[in-house]
N, C-alpha and C positions, 0 to 999 in steps of 0.2 A: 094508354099513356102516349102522350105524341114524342118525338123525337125531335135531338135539340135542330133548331133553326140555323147554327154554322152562323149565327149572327153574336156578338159582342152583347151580353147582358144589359139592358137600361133600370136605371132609377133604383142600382145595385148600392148598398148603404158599406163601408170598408169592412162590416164584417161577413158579409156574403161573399164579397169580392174574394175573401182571405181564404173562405168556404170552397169557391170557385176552384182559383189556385193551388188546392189544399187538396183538393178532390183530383183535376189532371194530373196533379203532378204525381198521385195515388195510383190513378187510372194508367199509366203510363212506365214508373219505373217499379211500383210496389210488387215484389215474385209472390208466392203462393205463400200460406204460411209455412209448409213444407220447408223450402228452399232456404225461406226466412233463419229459420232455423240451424240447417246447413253454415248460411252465411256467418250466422254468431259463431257456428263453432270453431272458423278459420280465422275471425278476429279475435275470438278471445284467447286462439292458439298464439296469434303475432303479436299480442299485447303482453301475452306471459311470458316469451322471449325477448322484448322489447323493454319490459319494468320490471322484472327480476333475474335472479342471477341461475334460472333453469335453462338448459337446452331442449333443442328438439325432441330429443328422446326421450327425455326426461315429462316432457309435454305429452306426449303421448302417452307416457305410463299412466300420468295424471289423466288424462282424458279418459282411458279404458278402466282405470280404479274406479270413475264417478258413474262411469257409462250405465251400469246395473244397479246403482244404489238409490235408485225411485221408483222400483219397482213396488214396494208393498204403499208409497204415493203413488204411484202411476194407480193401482188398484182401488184405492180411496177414489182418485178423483174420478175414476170410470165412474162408478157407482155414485156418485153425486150425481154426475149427467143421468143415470140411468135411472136412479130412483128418483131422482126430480123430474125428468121426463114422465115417467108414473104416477106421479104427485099429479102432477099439472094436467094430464092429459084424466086421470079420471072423471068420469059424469059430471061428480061433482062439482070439483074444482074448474074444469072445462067450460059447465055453466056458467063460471063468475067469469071466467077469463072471454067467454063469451059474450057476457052482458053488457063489460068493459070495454070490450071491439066493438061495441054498435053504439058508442057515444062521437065516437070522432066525426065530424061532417064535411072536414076539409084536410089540407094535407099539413099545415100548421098545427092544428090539433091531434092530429095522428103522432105528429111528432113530438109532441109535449107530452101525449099521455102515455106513449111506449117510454118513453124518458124519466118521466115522474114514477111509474110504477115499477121499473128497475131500479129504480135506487131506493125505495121505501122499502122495497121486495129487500133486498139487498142489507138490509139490517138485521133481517131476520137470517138471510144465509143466501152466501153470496153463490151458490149453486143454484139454488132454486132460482135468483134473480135470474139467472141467464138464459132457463129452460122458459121460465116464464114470460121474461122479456120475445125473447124469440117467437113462442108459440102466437103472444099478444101481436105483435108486427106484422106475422103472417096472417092471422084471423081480421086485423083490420085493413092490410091491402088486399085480404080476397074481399073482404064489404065495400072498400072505394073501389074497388074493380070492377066489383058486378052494378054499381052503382053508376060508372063511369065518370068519377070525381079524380083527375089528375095526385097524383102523388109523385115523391120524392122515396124510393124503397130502403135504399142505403143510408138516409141519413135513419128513417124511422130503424133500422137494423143498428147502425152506431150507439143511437138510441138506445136500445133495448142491450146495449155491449156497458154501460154506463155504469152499470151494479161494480163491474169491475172495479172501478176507481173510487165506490163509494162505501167501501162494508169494512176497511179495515179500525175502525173505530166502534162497532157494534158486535152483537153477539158471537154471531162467526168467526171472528180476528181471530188470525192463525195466529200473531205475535201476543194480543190479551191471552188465549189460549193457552199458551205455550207460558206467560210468566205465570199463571195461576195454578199451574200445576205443579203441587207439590214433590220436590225430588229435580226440579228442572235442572240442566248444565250451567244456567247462571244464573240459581238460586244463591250463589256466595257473593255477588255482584249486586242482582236488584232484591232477593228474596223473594218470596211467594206475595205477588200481587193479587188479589181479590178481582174477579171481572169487573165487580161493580166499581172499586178503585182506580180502575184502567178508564173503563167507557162512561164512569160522571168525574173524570179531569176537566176542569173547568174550560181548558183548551179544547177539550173534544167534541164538549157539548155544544160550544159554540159553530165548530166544523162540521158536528152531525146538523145543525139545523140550516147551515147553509147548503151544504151537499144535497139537502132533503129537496129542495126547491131551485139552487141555483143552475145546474147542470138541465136541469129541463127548458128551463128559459134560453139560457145560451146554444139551445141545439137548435130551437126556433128560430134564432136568429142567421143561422145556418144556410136554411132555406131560400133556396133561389127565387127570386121576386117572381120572373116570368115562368109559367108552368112547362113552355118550350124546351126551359132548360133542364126541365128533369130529366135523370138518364132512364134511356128505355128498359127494359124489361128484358132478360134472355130467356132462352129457351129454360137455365135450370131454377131461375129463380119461380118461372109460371110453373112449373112445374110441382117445385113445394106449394107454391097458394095453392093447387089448385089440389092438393093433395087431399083425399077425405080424412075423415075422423077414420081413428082406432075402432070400429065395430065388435062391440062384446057379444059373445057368443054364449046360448043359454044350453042347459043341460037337453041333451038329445031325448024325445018323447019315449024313444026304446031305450034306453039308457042301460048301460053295463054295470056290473058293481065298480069298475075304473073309471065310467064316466060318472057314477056317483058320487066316488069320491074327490077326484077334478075340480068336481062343480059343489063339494060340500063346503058349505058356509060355515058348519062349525068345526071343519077342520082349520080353516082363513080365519073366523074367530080367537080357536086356540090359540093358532101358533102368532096372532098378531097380541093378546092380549100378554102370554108367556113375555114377549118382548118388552110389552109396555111395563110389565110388573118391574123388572129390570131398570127399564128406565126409568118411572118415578123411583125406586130405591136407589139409585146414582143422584139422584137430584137432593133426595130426601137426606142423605148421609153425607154428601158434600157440597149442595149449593148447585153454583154455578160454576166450581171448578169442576164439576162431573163434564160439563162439555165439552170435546174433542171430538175432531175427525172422525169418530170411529162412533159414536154417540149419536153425532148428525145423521149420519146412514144410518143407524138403526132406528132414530125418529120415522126418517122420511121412509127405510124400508118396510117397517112393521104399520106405520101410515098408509102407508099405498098399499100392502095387504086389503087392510081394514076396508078403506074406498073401494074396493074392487069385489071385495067380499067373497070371492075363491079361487085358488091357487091358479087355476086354469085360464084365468083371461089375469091373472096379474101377469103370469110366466108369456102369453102374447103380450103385455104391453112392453116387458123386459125385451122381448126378442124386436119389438118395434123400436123401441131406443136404443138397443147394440151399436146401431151405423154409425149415432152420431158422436162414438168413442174409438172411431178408428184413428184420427189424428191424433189424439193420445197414444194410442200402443205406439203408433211410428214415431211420434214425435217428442215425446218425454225419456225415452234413453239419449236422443241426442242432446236435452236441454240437461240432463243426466251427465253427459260428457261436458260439458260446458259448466256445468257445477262444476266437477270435478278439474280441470283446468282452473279455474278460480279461487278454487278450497283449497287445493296441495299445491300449487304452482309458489303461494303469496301473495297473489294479484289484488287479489281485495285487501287485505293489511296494506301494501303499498299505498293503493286508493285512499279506504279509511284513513291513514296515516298521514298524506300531505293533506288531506281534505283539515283535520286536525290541527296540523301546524298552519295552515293558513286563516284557524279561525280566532275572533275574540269573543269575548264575554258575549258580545250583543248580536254577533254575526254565528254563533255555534249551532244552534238549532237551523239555520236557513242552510247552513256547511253539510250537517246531519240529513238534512228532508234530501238535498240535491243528492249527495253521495250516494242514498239510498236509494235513487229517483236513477242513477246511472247503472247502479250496481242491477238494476231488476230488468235492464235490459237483456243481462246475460244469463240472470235467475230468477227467472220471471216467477218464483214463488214464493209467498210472505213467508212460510214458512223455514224452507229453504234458505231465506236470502237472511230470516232473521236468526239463522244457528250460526251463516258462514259471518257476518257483521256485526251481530248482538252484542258479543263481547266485545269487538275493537270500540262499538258506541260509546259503551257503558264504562267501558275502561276511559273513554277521551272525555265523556260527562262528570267522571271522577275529577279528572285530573282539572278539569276547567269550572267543578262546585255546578253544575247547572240541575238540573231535577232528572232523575232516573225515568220517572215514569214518560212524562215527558221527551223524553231522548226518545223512551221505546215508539211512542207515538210519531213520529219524526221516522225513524224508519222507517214505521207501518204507514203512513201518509205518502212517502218517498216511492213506495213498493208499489202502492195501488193506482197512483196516477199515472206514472210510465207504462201502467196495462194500455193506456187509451194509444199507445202508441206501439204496442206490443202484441202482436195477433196470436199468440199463445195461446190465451183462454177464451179468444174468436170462434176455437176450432168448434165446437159441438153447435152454437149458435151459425157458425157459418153450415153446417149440416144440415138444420132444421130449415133454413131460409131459403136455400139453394144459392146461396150469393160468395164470391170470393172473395177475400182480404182487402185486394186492389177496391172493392166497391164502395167498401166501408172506412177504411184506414184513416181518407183525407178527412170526410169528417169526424173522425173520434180524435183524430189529432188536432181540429179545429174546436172540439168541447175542450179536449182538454189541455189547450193553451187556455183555452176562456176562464176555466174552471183555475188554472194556475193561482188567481191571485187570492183563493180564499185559502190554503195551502201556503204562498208565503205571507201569507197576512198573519195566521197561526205560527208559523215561524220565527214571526219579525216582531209581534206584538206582547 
């Protein structure tokens, strides 16, 4: 890749230009996701002394009660990254995501197809979108690399960050999730929604089919006209491409009755089939409310057995994917405090509540997607953000006759767009790529101003 020319872009069209600025201005002030993090926790400290009637101490109580309470989430979402890193990186799967990275032949296409198949991926579960995304970005800039066809790394990584902003209307919705299961905290509010109730709302349908295709196009458009101005390459980013594969390792020719069983297929067999028995009987006895958090990982965990076909090289691919969940341990107790200042302080009631009084009949849903679109800055988790807001919605959807399911859609919409500008769920894909927040931020905040108008268009319409 050449390095940019210190010259002023030409025959740049105003949404490159916006790409450009979007990007420096990334490049320049955006801290690590780390710090990112930090930052939220000392606004949403001054904001809870600023909009409600808590003090400082009081704020602190709240921040250390929240501090610990994501821990058994903090452990779901490891093992999403870890079992979808296993997923994706097996033979199999490997091979398609392979087949995949050797279609692109320029750097415009690289970025449409790491972008298109994060967000398709991303209906299916928005975990896997991310491992997959990632893994695809890197396998197609080591092919334009070895090939020496100029690319754009950060935007194809933004790219591949997309799934984020586009899965809370599909199968994985932590908020469909969460109404559909029976027993929920505001089953007295919306009652037990059916998934399928949730994700064919006629509002949704229309949002899943533009999310499916429009967020691809708009990253293309991203892209800097002169290849000059693609930003170079550091040292960590060469480093991931140029990273090998996982190499599987077969049973030793002298083999022990311990490396026998290591490497027995029908012990990977059993204990993968035992799992699935479970899970088609979850399905079988409840549908598609059988799906949660906890369900997805035993898919993808007893999956990735299976692919791997014994315990001995699944447990290497588990210890390959460990890394890229270390921003999680650090960094989900503090998004943990930051809950927690939020949840017990009031601050979100406050919020919900002028968001509320400021809306009408026709403006309530667009009031609803924003609120929630602010509120996921500080809680960057649908699920999370739809325990602490859920009821103030559903309670303001009452009172103003609008459609419940609806409302719930409108958070969930709210929740996943403010990702693009949230490096929160960056962390594990920033792992895989070698790339920093700062590389990526300007353009995902450039898709998803783009991607805004199909979002209030469902709002408004």
């Amino acid at each position: 890749m050449t390095k940019s020319s210190g010259l002023e872009p030409k025959n740049e069209t105003p949404i490159t230009k916006m790409g450009n600025v979007l990007l420096r201005f990334s490049l320049k002030y955006m801290p690590d996701a780390s710090i990112f993090a930090v930052a939220l926790t000392f606004i949403a400290f001054g904001l809870g002394i600023a909009l409600t009637d808590q003090g400082p101490m009081q704020m602190v109580q709240n921040w250390y009660k929240g501090f610990w309470e994501l821990l058994g989430f903090s452990m779901q979402m490891a093992l999403i990254v870890i079992t979808g890193s296993c997923v994706a990186n097996a033979p199999l799967v490997k091979g398609w995501i392979n087949r995949i990275a050797s279609i692109p032949k320029s750097a415009k296409s690289a970025v449409f197809t790491v972008t298109l198949v994060s967000a398709l991926v991303s209906f299916v579960h928005w975990g896997l979108s991310l491992i997959v995304g990632a893994i695809l970005a890197k396998e197609i800039a080591k092919n334009l690399r070895d090939k020496k066809i100029p690319f754009e790394y950060g935007l194809m990584v933004a790219g591949a960050y997309v799934g984020q902003m586009t899965w809370q209307g599909a199968l994985s919705s932590s908020v469909g999730l969460f109404i559909a299961t029976p027993g929920h905290i505001m089953e007295d509010l919306i009652g037990v929604v059916p998934m399928t109730d949730y994700m064919l709302n006629p509002t949704n349908i229309c949002v899943t089919i533009a999310l499916a295709i429009g967020p691809a196009l708009f990253a293309t458009l991203l892209l800097p006209k002169n290849p000059s101005d693609y930003q170079p390459l550091d040292e960590d980013a060469i480093k991931a491409i140029e990273k090998e594969d996982l190499k599987l390792q077969k049973r030793p020719s002298r083999a022990t009755v311990g490396d026998i069983l290591n490497y027995s297929p029908i012990l990977a067999w059993a204990l993968g089939l035992l799992g699935f028995i479970y899970i088609f009987y979850a399905f079988y006895t409840k549908g598609f409310n059988a799906l949660d958090f906890n369900l997805l990982n035993a898919i993808f965990l007893f999956g990735g057995i299976l692919l791997y076909g014994n315990i001995a090289n699944y447990v290497m691919a588990v210890k390959d994917a460990v890394g890229g969940t270390a921003g999680i341990i650090f960094q989900f107790p503090l998004y943990a405090g930051v809950l927690g200042i939020v949840k017990y302080s009031g601050l979100v009631m406050a919020l919900a509540n002028g968001i509320a009084a400021v809306s009408t009949e026709s403006t309530f849903y667009l009031w609803t997607f924003l609120s929630a679109s602010i509120v996921n800055m500080f809680v960057p988790s649908g699920g999370g953000q739809w325990a602490v807001q859920g009821p103030v919605a559903l309670e303001s959807a009452k009172m103003m006759g609008a459609d419940l399911v609806k409302t719930a859609l409108m958070v969930a919409y709210g929740n996943c767009w403010t990702n693009m500008a949230q490096p929160f769920w960056a962390i594990a894909l920033l792992g895989i790529t070698g790339l920093k927040a700062k590389d990526i931020m300007g353009y995902s905040i450039g898709i998803m101003i783009l991607s805004g108008f199909i979002f209030f268009a469902a709002a408004l319409l």
